[in-house]
C-alpha positions as CSV (number, residue, x, y, z in Angstrom):
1,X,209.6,187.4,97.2
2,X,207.9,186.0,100.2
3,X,211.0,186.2,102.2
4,X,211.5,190.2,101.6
5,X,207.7,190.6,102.0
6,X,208.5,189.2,105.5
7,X,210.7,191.3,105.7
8,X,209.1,194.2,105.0
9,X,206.7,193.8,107.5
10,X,208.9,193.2,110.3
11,X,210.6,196.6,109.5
12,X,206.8,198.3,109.6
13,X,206.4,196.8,113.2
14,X,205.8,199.2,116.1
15,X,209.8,199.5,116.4
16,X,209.5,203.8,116.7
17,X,208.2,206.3,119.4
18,X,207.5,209.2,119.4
19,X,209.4,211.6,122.0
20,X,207.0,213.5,122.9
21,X,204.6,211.0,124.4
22,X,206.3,207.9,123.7
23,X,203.4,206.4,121.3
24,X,204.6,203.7,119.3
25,X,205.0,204.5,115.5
26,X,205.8,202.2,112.9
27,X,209.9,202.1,111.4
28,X,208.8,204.5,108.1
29,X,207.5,206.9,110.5
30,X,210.2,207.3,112.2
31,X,212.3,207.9,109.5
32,X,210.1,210.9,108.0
33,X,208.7,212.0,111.4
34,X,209.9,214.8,113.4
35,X,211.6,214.0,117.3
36,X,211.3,210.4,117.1
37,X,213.3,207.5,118.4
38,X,214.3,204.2,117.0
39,X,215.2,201.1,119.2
40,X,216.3,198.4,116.7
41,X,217.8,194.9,117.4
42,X,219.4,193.0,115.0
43,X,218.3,195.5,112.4
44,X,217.7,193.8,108.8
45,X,219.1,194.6,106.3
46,X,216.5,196.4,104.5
47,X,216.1,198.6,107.7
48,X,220.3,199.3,107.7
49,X,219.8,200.2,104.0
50,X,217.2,202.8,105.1
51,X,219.1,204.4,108.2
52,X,221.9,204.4,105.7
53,X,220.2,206.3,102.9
54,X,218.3,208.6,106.2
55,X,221.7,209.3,107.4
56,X,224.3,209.4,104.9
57,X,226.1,206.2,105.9
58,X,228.8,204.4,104.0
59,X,229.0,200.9,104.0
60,X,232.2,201.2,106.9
61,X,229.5,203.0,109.2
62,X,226.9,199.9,108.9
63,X,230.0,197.6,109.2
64,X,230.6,198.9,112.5
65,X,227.1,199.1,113.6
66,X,226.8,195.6,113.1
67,X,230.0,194.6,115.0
68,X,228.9,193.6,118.3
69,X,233.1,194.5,119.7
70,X,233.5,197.3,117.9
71,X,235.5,199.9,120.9
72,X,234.1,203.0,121.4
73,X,234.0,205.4,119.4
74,X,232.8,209.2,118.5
75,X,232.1,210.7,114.7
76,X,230.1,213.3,113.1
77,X,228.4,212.4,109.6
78,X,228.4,215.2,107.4
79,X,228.4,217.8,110.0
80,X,224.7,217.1,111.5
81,X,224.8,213.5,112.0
82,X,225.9,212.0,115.7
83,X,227.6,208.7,115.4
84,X,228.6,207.0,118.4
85,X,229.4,203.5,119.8
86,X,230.2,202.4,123.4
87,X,230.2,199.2,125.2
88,X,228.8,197.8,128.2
89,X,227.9,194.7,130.0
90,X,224.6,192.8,129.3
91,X,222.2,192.7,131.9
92,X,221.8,189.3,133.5
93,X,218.9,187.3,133.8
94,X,220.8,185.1,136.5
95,X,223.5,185.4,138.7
96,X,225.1,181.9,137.6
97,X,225.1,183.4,133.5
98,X,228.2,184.0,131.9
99,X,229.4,187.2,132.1
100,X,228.5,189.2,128.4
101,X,229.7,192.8,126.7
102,X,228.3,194.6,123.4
103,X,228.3,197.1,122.0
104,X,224.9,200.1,121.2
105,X,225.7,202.1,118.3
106,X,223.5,205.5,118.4
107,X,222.8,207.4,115.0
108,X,221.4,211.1,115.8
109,X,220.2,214.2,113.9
110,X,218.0,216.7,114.5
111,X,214.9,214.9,114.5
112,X,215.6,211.4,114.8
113,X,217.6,209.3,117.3
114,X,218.2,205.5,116.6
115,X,219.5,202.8,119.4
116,X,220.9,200.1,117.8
117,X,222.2,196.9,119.4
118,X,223.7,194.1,117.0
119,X,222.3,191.2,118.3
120,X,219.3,190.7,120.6
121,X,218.3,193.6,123.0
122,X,220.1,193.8,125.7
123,X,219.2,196.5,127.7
124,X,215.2,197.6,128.3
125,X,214.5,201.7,128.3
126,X,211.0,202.6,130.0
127,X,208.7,205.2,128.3
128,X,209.1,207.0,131.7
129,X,212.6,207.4,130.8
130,X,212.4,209.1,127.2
131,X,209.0,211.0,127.4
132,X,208.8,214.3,126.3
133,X,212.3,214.8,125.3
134,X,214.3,216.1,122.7
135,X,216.7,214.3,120.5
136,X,219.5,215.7,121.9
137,X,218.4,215.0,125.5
138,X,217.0,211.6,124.8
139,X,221.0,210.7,123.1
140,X,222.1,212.4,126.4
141,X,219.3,210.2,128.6
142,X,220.3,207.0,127.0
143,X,224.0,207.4,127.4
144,X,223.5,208.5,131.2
145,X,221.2,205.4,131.7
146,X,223.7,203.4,130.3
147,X,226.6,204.4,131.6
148,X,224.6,203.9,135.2
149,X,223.8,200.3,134.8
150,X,227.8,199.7,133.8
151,X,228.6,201.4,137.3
152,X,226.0,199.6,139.2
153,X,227.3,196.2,138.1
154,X,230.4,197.4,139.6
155,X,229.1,198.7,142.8
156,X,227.5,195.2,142.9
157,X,230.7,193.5,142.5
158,X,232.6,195.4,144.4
159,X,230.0,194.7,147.2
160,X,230.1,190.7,146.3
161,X,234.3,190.7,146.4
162,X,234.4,192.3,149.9
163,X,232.0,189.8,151.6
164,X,233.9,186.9,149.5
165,X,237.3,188.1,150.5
166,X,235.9,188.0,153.9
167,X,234.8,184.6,153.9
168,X,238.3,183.5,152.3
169,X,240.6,185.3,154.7
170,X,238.0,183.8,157.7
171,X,239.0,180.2,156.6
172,X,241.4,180.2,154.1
173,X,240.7,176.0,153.7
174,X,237.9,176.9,152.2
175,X,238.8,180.0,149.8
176,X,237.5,179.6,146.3
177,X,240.0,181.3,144.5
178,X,238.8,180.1,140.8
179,X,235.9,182.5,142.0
180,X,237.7,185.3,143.1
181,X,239.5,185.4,139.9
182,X,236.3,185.8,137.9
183,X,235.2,188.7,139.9
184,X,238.6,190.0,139.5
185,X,238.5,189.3,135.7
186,X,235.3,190.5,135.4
187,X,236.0,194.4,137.5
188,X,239.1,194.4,134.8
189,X,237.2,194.1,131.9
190,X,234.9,196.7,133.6
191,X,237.4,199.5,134.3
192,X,238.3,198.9,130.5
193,X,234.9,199.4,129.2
194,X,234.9,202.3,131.4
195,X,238.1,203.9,130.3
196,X,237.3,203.8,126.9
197,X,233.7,204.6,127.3
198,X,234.9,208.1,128.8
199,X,237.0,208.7,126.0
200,X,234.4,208.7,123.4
201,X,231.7,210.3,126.3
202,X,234.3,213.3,126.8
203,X,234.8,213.6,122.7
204,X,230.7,214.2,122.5
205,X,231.2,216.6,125.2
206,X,233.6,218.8,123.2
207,X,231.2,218.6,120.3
208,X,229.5,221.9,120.3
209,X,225.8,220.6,120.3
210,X,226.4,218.4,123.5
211,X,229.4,220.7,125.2
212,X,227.3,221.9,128.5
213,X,225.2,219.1,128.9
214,X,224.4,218.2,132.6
215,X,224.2,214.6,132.0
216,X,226.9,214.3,129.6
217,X,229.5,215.3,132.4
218,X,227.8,213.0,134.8
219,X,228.1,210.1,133.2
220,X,232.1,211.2,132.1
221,X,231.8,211.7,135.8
222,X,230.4,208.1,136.5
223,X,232.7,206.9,134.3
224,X,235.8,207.8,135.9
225,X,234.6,206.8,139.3
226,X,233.9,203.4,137.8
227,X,237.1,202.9,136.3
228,X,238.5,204.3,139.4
229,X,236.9,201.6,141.5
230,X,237.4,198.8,138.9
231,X,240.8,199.1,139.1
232,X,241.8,198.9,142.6
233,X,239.5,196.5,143.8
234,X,240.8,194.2,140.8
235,X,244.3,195.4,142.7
236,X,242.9,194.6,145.9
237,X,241.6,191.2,145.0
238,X,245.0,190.2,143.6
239,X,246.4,191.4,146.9
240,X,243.9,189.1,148.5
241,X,244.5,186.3,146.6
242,X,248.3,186.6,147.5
243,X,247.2,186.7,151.1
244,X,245.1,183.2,150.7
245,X,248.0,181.6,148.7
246,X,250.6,182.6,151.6
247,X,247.8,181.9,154.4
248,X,247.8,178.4,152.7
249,X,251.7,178.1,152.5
250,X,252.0,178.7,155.7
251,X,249.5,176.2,156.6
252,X,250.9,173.6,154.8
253,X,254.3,174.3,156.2
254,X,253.0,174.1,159.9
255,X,251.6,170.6,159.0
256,X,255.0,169.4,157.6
257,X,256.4,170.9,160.2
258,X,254.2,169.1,163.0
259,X,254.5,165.7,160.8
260,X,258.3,165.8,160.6
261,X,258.9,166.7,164.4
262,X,256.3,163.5,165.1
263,X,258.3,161.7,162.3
264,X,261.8,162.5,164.3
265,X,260.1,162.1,167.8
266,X,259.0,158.6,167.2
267,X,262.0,157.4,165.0
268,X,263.9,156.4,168.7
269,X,260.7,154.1,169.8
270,X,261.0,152.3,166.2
271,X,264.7,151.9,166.6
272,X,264.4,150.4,170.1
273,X,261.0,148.2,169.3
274,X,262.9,146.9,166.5
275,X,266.4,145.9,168.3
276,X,263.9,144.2,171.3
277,X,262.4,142.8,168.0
278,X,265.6,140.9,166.4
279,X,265.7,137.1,166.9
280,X,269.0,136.6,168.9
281,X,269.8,133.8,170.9
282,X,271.4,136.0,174.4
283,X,269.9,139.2,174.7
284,X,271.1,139.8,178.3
285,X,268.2,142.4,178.8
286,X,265.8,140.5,177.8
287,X,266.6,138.5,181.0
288,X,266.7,141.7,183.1
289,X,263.3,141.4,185.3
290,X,262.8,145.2,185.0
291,X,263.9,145.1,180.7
292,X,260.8,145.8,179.2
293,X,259.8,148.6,181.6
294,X,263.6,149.9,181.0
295,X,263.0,150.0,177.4
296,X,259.6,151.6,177.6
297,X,260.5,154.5,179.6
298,X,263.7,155.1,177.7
299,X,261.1,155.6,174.5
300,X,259.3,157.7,176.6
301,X,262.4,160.1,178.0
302,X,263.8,160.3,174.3
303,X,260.5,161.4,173.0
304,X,260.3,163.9,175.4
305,X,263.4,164.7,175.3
306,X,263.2,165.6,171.2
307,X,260.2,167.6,172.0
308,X,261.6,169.7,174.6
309,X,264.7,170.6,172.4
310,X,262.4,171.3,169.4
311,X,260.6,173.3,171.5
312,X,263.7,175.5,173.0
313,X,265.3,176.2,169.0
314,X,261.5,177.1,168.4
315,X,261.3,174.4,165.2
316,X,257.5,173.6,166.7
């Protein structure tokens, strides 16, 4: 009993606004006011009951609003109820923080409009934002604002990759390529979210309530162009990365190159220190007053003489 009192009184918080000036109302007030808004976080399930019974919703609609993956998705309740989910990338508190995606689910009549994320709240709206609008513009409003942050994350990225592939193709020794792949990871899961964002964005468009509305088109527009962008600098990076890995062949092959030319220069030396080395009894030129100048300059001449012929077939 304690427990649902609790929980009873968490639903009552100041969780509901309304539109017109943004004042915060409690959850019940929402529910029987007139233009009102709901933001709700890990909604309880006495409050999920409630939007269910408000709306009409079966128990398949509140499984999906709970499913913080669920794609996105378009669907009208009944004729006047607005059912729709899309996906986007969680704001980040740091830049070192794993990279994170859920899913909003939006319920919407005529005089009500809910915000639902599954978990915690992931994204913050601004009274400034929402004031004085209409249900229909404040679904429209939240969508747009939405679908701006997902593009700014890739305009951000996008900005990050360029200067990183520039640092990696100025010295490819050091080229973190572990973090190029995570930003190219990262802009592919990004042009997904924004493909199939669009798709259920251009299905609300066709819906006759939503089917000339200004914002609606720009964020299909945004979209697109974030897809767009996504795409080929994920193509670009993997283009890059090709470039670093060949860079860094090459490298290593002009090392072995230089090491085996050395290792075939200086094999003549060790071949002639080592018969001047052996213990024999009669070595005539180790009698000769000149031998060990004679067998000095002969290293040096062969040396040089490997050198010069490596250097005319163009192996160094």
């Amino acid at each position: 009993m304690q427990a649902e009192n609790q929980s009873t009184s968490s639903d009552n918080a100041m969780l509901g606004h309304r539109l017109g000036d943004m004042a915060d109302i409690t959850f019940e007030e929402a529910l029987q006011g007139k233009q009102m808004l709901l933001r709700l976080a890990n909604p309880t399930a006495h409050q999920l009951a409630s939007l269910a019974q408000r709306f009409s919703l079966d128990e398949l609609h509140l499984k999906d609003i709970r499913n913080p993956i669920h794609p996105p998705y378009f669907s009208r309740i009944k004729g006047d109820v607005l059912h729709i989910i899309l996906r986007f990338p969680v704001e980040r508190e740091t830049e070192e923080e794993a990279s994170e995606v859920s899913s909003v689910s939006i319920l919407a009549d005529r005089d009500l409009c809910v915000l639902i994320w599954p978990g915690k709240r992931h994204h913050r709206f601004s009274h400034h934002d929402l004031t004085g609008l209409d249900v229909d513009e404040c679904v429209s409003k939240i969508i747009h604002i939405l679908v701006d942050h997902l593009l700014e994350r890739v305009y951000v990225l996008r900005e990050d990759m360029e200067e990183f592939e520039d640092e990696c193709l100025t010295d490819v020794g050091k080229a973190d390529l572990n973090s190029l792949l995570q930003m190219r990871k990262e802009l592919a899961s990004l042009a997904r979210l924004a493909r199939t964002n669009a798709i259920a964005i251009e299905k609300l468009r066709d819906d006759s309530t939503y089917k000339d509305n200004l914002r609606l088109a720009d964020a299909d527009e945004h979209m697109h162009r974030a897809a767009s962008i996504a795409e080929s600098r994920a193509e670009h990076a993997l283009n890059v990365m090709q470039a670093v890995q060949s860079l860094l062949s090459q490298r290593l092959n002009d090392v072995m190159k230089f090491i085996a030319v050395i290792t075939v220069i200086m094999t003549p030396m060790g071949i002639i220190a080592g018969i001047f080395g052996m213990n024999f009894t009669n070595m005539e030129i180790l009698s000769h007053p000149h031998g060990f100048a004679l067998s000095i300059w002969g290293m040096i001449v062969m040396g040089l003489g490997f050198a010069l012929y490596f250097k005319m077939r163009k192996w160094w």
